[in-house]
C-alpha positions in Angstrom: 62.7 37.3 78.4 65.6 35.5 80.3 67.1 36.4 83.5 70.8 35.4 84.4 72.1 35.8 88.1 75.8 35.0 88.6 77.2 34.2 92.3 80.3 32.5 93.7 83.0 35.8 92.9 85.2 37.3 95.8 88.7 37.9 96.8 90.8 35.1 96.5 95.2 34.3 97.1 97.3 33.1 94.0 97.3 29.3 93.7 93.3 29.5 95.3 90.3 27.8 93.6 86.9 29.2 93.2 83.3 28.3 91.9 81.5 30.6 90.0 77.7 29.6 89.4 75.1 31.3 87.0 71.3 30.3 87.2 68.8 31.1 84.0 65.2 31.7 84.2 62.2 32.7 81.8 62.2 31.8 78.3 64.9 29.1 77.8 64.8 27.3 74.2 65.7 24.2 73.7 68.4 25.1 71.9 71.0 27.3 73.4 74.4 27.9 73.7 75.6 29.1 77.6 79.3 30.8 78.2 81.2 32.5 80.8 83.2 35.7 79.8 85.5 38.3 81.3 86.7 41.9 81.6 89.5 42.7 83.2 90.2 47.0 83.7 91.3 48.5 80.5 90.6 45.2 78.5 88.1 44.0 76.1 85.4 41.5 77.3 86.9 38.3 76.2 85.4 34.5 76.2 86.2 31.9 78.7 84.2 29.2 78.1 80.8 27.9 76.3 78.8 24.8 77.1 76.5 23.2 74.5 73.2 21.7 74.3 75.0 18.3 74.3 77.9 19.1 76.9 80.6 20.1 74.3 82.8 22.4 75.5 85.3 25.5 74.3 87.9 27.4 76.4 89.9 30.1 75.7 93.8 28.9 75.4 94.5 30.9 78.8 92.1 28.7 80.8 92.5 25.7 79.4 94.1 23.5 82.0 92.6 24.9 85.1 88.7 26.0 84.7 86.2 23.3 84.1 82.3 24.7 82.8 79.8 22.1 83.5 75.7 22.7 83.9 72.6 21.1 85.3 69.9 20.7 82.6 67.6 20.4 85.5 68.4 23.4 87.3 69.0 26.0 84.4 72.4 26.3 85.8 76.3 26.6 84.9 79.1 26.7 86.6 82.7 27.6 86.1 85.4 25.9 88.2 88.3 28.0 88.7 91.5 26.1 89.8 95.2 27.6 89.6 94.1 31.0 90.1 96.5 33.9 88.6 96.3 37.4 89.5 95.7 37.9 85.0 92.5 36.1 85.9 91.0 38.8 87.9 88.6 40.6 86.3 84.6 40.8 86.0 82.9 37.5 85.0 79.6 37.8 83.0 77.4 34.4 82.4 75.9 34.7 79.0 73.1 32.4 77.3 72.2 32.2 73.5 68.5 31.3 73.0 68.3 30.1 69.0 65.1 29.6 67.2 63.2 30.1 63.6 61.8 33.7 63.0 59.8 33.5 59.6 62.0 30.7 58.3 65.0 32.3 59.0 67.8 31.1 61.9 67.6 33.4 64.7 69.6 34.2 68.3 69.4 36.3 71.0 71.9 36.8 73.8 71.3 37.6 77.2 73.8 38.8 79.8 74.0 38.8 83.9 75.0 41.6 85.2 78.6 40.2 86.2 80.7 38.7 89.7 84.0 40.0 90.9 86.8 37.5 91.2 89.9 38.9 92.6 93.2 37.4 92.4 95.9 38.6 94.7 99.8 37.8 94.4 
């Protein structure tokens, strides 16, 4: 099993920057696949950004140019950088992680989700 808490949401002003940080526990592999998503009300939950085992990163078009994911091997932890913020980026922000592995010589993932932060953007 693998616990996700996210922290570092709030109420932030147009133009404002913000940190978002999600911290993993339990049963980690050693090969895994860690992402921030969002939901904003009346939307479909839509990806962010994804760090990889070997610091490759992926970021959805609207994002690009002002969030920056990073993590800490050490600590089991990821982080978003938010920079630029819009009032289109307010929404719910859920950490995800991807734990792959071999089940009977098969490929195998399972996801895991926090349970969300808030970030609000206001004009």
């Amino acid at each position: 099993q693998v616990q996700l808490v996210e922290s570092g949401g709030g109420l932030v002003q147009a133009g404002g920057s913000l940190r978002l940080s999600c911290a993993a526990s339990g049963s980690i592999a050693s090969s895994n696949l860690m992402g921030w998503y969002r939901q904003a009300p009346g939307n479909q939950r839509e990806l962010v950004a994804t760090l990889t085992n070997d610091g490759g990163t992926n970021y959805a078009d609207s994002v690009r140019d002002r969030f920056t994911i990073s993590g800490d091997n050490a600590k089991n932890t990821v982080y978003l950088q938010m920079n630029s913020l819009k009032p289109e980026d307010t929404a719910v922000y859920y950490c995800k992680l991807t734990n792959f592995g071999m089940l009977l010589g098969a490929r195998r993932s399972m996801d895991y989700w926090g349970k969300g932060t808030l970030v609000t953007v206001s004009s």
